[in-house]
C-alpha positions as CSV (number, residue, x, y, z in Angstrom):
1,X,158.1,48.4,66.0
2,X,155.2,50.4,67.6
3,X,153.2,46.7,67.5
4,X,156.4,45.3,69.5
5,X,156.4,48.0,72.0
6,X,152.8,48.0,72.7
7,X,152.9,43.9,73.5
8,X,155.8,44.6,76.1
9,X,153.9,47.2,77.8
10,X,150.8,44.8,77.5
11,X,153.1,42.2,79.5
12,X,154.6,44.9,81.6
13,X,151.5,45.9,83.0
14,X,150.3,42.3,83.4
15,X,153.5,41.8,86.1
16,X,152.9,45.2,87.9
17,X,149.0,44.1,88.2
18,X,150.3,40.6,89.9
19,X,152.9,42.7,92.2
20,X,149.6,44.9,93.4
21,X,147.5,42.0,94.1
22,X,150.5,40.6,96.3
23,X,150.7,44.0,97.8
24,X,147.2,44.9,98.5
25,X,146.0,41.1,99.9
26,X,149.3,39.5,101.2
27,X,147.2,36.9,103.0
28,X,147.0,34.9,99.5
29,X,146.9,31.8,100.1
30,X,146.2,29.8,96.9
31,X,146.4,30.2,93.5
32,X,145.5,28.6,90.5
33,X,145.1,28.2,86.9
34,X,141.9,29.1,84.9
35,X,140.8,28.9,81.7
36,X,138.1,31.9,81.2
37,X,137.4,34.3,84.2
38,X,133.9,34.4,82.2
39,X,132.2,32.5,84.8
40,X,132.9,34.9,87.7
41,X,132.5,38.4,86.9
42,X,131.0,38.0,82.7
43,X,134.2,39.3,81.9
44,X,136.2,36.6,79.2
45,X,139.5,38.4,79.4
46,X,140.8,39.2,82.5
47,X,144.2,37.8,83.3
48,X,143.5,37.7,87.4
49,X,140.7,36.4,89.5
50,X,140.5,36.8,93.5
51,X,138.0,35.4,95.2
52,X,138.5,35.0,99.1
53,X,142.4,34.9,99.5
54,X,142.6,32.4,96.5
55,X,144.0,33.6,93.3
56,X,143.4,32.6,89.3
57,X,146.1,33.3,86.8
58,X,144.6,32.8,83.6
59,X,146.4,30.5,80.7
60,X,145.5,33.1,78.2
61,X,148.1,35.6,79.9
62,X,150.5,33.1,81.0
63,X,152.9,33.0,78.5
64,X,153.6,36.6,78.2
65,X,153.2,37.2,82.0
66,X,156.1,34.7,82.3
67,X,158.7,35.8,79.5
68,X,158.4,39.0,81.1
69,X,158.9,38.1,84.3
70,X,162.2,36.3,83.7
71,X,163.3,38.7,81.2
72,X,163.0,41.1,83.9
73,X,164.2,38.6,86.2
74,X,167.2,37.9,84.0
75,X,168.0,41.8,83.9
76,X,168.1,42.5,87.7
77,X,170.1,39.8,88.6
78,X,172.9,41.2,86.1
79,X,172.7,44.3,87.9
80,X,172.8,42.7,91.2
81,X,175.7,40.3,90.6
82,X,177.5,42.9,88.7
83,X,176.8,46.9,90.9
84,X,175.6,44.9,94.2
85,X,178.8,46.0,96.1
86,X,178.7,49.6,94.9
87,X,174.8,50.6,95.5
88,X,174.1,52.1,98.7
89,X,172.4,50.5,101.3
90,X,168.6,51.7,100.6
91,X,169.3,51.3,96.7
92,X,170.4,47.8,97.3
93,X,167.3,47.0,99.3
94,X,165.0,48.3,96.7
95,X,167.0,45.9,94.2
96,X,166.6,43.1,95.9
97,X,162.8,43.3,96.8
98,X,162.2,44.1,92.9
99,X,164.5,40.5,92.7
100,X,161.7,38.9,94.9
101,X,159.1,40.0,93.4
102,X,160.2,38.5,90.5
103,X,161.5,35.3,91.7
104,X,157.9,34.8,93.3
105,X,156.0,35.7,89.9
106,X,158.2,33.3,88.2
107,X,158.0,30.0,90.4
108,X,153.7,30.9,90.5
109,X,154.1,29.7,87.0
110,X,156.9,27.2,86.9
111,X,158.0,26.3,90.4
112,X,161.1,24.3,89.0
113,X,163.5,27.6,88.0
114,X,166.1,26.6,89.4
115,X,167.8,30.1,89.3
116,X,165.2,32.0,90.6
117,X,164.9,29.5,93.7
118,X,168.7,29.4,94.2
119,X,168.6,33.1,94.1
120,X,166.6,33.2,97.0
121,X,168.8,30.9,98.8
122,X,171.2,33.6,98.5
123,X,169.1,36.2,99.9
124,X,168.7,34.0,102.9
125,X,172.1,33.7,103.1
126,X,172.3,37.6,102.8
127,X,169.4,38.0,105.2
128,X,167.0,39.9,103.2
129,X,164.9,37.3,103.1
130,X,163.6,35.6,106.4
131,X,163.3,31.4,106.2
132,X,159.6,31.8,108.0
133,X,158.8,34.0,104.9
134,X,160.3,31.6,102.5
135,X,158.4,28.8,103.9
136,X,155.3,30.6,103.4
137,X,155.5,31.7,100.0
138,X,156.3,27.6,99.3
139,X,153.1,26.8,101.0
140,X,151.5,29.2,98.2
141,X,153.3,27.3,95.4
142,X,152.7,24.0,96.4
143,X,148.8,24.9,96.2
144,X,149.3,24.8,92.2
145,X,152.5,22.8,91.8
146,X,152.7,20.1,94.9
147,X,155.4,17.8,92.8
148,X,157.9,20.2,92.1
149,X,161.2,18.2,93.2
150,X,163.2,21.5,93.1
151,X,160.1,23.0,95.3
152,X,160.8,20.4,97.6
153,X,164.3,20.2,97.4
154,X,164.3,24.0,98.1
155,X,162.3,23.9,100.8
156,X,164.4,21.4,103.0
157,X,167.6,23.5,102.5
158,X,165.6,26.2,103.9
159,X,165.0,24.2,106.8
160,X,168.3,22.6,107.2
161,X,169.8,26.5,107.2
162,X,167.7,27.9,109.7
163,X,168.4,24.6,112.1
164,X,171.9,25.3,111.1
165,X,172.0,28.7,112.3
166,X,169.7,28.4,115.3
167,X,170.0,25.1,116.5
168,X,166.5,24.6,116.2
169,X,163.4,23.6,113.9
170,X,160.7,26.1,112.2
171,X,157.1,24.9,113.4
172,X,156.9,20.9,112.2
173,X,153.5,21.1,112.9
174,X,153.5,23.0,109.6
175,X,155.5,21.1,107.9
176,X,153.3,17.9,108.5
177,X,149.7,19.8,108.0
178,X,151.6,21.0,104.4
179,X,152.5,17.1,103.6
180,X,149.2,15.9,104.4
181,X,146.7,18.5,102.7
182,X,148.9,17.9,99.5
183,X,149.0,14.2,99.9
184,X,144.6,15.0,100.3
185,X,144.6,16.5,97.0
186,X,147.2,14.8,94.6
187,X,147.7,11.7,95.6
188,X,150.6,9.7,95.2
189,X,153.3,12.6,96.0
190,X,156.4,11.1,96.6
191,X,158.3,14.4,97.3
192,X,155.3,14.9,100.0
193,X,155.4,11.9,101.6
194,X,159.1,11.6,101.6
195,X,159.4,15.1,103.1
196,X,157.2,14.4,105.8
197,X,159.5,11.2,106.7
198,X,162.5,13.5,106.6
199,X,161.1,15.9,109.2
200,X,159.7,13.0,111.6
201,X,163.1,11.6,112.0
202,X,164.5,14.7,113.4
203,X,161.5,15.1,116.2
204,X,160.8,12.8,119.2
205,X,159.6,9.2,119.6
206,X,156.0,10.8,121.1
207,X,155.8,12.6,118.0
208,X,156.2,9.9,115.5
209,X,154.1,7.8,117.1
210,X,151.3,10.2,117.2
211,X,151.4,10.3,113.7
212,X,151.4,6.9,113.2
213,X,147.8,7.5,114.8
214,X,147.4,10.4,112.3
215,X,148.0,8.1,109.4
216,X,146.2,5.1,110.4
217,X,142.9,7.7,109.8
218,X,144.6,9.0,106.3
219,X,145.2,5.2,104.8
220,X,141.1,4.5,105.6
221,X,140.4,7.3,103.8
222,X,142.8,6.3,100.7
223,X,142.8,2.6,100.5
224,X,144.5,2.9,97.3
225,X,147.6,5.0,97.4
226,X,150.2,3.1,99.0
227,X,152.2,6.2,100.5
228,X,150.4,6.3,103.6
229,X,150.9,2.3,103.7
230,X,154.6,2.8,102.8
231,X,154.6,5.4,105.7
232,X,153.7,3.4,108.3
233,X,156.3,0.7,107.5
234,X,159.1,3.6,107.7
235,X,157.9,4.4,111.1
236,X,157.8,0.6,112.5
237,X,161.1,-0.4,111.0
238,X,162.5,3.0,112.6
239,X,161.4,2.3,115.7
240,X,162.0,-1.0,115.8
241,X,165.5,-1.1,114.6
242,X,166.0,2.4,117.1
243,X,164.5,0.2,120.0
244,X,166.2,-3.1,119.4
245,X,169.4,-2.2,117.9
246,X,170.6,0.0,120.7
247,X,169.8,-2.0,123.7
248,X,172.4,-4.4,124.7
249,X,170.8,-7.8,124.9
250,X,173.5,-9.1,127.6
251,X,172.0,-6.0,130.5
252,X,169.2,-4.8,129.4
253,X,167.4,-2.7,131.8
254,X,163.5,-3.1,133.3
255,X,162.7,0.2,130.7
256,X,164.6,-1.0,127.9
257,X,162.5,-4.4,128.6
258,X,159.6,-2.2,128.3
259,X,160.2,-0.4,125.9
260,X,161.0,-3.8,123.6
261,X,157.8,-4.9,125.0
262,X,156.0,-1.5,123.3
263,X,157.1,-2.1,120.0
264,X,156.5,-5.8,120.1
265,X,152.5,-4.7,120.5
266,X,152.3,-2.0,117.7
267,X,153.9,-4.6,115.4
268,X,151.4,-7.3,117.0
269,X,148.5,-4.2,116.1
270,X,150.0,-3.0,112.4
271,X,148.7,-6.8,111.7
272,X,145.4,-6.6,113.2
273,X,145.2,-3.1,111.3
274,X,146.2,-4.3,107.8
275,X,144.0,-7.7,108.5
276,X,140.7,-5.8,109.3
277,X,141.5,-3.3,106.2
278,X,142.2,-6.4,103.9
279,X,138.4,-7.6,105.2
280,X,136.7,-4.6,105.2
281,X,138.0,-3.0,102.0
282,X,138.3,-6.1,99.3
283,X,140.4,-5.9,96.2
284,X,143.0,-3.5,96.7
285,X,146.3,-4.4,95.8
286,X,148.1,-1.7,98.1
287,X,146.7,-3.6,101.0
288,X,148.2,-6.7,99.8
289,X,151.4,-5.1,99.1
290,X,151.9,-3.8,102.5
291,X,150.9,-6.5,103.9
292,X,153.5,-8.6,102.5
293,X,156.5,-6.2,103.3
294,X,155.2,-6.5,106.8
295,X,155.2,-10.1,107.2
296,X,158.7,-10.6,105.5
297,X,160.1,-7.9,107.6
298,X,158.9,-9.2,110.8
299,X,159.3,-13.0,109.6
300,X,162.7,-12.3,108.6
301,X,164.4,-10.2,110.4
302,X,162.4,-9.0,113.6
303,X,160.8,-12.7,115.0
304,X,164.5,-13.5,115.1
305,X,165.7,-10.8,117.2
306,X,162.5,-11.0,119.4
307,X,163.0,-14.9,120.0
308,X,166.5,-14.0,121.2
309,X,165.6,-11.4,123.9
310,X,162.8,-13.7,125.3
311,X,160.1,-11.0,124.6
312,X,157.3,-12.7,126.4
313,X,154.3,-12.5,124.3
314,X,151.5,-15.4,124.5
315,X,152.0,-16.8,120.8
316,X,154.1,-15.4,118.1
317,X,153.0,-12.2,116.3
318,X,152.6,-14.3,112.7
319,X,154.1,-17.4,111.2
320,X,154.1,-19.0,108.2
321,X,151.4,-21.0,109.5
322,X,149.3,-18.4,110.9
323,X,149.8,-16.4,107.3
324,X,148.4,-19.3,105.3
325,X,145.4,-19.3,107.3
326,X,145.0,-16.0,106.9
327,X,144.8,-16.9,103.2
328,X,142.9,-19.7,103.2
329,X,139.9,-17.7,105.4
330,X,140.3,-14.6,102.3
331,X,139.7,-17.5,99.8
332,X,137.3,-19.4,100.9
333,X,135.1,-16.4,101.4
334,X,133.5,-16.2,97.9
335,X,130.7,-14.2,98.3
336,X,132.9,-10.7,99.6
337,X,133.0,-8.2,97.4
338,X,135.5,-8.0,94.4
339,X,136.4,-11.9,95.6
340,X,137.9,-12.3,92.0
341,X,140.1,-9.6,92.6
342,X,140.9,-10.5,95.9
343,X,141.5,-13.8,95.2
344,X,144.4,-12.9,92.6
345,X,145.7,-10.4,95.6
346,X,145.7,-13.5,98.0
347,X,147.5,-16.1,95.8
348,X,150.1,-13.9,94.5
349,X,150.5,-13.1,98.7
350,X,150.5,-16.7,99.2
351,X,153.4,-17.2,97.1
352,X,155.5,-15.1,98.7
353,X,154.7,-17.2,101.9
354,X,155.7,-20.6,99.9
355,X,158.6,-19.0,98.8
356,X,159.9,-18.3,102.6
357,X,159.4,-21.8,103.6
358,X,160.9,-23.1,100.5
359,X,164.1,-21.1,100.9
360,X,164.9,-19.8,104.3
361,X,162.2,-21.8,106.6
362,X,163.0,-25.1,104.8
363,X,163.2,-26.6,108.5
364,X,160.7,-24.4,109.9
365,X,158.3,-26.8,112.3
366,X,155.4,-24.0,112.1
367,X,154.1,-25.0,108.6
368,X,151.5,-28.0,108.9
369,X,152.5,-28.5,105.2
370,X,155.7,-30.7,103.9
371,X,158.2,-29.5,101.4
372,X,156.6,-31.7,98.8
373,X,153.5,-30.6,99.3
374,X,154.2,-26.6,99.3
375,X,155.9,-27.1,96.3
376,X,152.6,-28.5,94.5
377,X,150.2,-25.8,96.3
378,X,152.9,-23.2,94.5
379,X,152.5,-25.1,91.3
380,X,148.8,-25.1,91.4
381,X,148.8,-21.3,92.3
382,X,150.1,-20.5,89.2
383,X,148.8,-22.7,86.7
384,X,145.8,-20.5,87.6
385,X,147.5,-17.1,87.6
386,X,148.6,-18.0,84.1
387,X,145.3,-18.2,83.2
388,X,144.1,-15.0,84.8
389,X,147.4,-13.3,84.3
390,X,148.9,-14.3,80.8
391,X,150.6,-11.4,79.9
392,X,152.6,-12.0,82.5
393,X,153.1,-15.5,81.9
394,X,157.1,-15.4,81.5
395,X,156.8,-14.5,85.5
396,X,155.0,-17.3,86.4
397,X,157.3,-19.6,84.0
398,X,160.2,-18.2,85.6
399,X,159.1,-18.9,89.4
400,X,157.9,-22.2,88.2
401,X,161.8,-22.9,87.4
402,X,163.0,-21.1,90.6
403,X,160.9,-22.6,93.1
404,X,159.0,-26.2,91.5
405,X,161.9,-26.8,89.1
406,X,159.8,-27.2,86.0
């Protein structure tokens, strides 16, 4: 009994040591988990490191500083659901910042409770807690748990209540530096990347097109991760279906002409951009990848619409003609780097082109090639992907079928 009494104390002290750390250096602003706090003061043991505003919670301590925390948890928020109504004003005040103090010690650890994060929803709601303070304390979790879908989820009902009541937005600027320093440091975050696309579309035209300048420098820098690729699409789709959809093609005025004109030329750039990338940067199948959404997008459905309002531009942006040359340059370049690589990249592209012109560009007059010989150029492409590729040969078989017929 004494031996049980003595390990709640030992937990019990562990939460009121976190709660005076948050009290004496409230400009914490990341945290982490450590395995020995050896290496920074000689001491093995201790359950909490600071070092300059950043803050280790060691694994050793974790597990008890948790199940008290949410036993704790789980005991005030009886008292509050059930005596709420009947404290007095100052007692209900104290109740309620014990309740956050919990709630916060709790999602440090694991930042998908549910209960603790819809409690503070209801604080909001109450106004004990301010959404500017909410925000912040996210920024803190996210430093440890940046793919927390209820995190995420949590923090856009935040947002979406304080526009509610207000009629206006907390600082975007914040809300985009947040998505990009966590896209930095994990990459591949879809709940980053799709929360940053959420925000954009409630702001201006100027700002989204600044950060498609913003992300042009990010994908340089991670050639790899396909967000920041997938990102840019969002943004040129958006403002070309925003552009071309809502101007009446029968009186279109000299600004709407110009406007059509603007997003004719950062479609016309996006190309150059993904081209020089695909050159510079060999190999990467996320350039490929993007590349091909951006040709069958503008191919498609935008050339169409573009043809129709007599957008004056020299030559087309891209054909099917234009896009096998492209290909043909990439191949026959066999001393760049990774060509192997890139050469599996650039047929598998390359198929996708064929495919166009062998179903919805049948009579297309752009292609120097004929129908019989696009279909053997497609055969030929992958007889030698089956050979590269053979655990994937039941793909190749089955487009062999589709599109040769054999």
């Amino acid at each position: 009994m004494a031996s049980t009494e003595s390990k709640v104390q030992e937990s019990k002290k562990l939460y009121e040591d976190l709660n005076s750390i948050f009290i004496k250096n409230p400009e914490i602003n990341e945290i982490g988990f450590i395995i020995s706090s050896k290496e920074y003061d000689g001491l093995e043991n201790k359950p909490f490191i600071l070092i300059e505003n950043k803050l280790g919670i060691s694994f050793q301590w974790m597990v008890k500083l948790y199940s008290y925390a949410f036993a704790y948890f789980s005991e005030l928020k009886s008292a509050f659901e059930n005596k709420m109504n009947d404290l007095p004003e100052r007692h209900k005040q104290l109740l309620v910042n014990e309740l956050l103090q919990a709630t916060r010690n709790i999602l440090l650890i694991n930042a998908e409770n549910a209960t603790a994060l819809n409690l503070r929803k209801e604080f909001i709601k109450l106004k004990y807690l301010k959404h500017k303070d909410e925000i912040l304390l996210l920024n803190l979790i996210f430093t440890k748990h940046p793919k927390s879908g209820e995190g995420w989820a949590h923090r856009k009902w935040v947002l979406t209540d304080y526009f509610r009541k207000t009629g206006d937005y907390l600082d975007y600027e914040v809300e985009l530096s947040v998505c990009k320093r966590v896209a930095e440091i994990y990459p591949k975050n879809y709940y980053a990347w799709t929360h940053r696309w959420w925000v954009l579309q409630h702001l201006s035209i100027d700002i989204i097109l600044k950060d498609l300048e913003v992300i042009e420098d990010w994908v340089k820098r991670n050639i790899s991760d396909y967000c920041g690729y997938h990102h840019r699409y969002l943004i040129l789709t958006h403002l070309f279906n925003k552009c071309f959809n809502n101007n009446n093609n029968n009186g279109s005025t000299n600004e709407e002409n110009s406007n059509e004109m603007k997003i004719n030329k950062l479609w016309e750039d996006e190309f150059n951009f993904i081209h020089k990338i695909i050159n510079l940067y060999p190999g990467h199948e996320s350039s490929w990848s993007y590349k091909r959404v951006l040709t069958l997008f503008w191919l498609e459905i935008a050339q169409p619409i573009v043809f129709q309002r007599n957008i004056s531009t020299t030559v087309p942006i891209t054909s099917l003609q234009q896009e096998y040359q492209f290909v043909d340059s990439i191949l026959e370049d066999t001393e760049s780097s990774y060509y192997e690589q890139q050469k599996s990249f650039a047929q598998r592209y390359l198929l996708s082109i064929y495919e166009l012109k062998l179903t919805k560009f049948k009579d297309s007059v752009d292609f120097s090639i004929d129908i019989d010989q696009v279909k053997n150029n497609y055969g030929i492409i992958l007889e030698d992907l089956k050979v590269s590729f053979p655990n994937q040969l039941k793909v190749w078989e089955n487009k062999s079928k589709k599109f040769v017929g054999k």
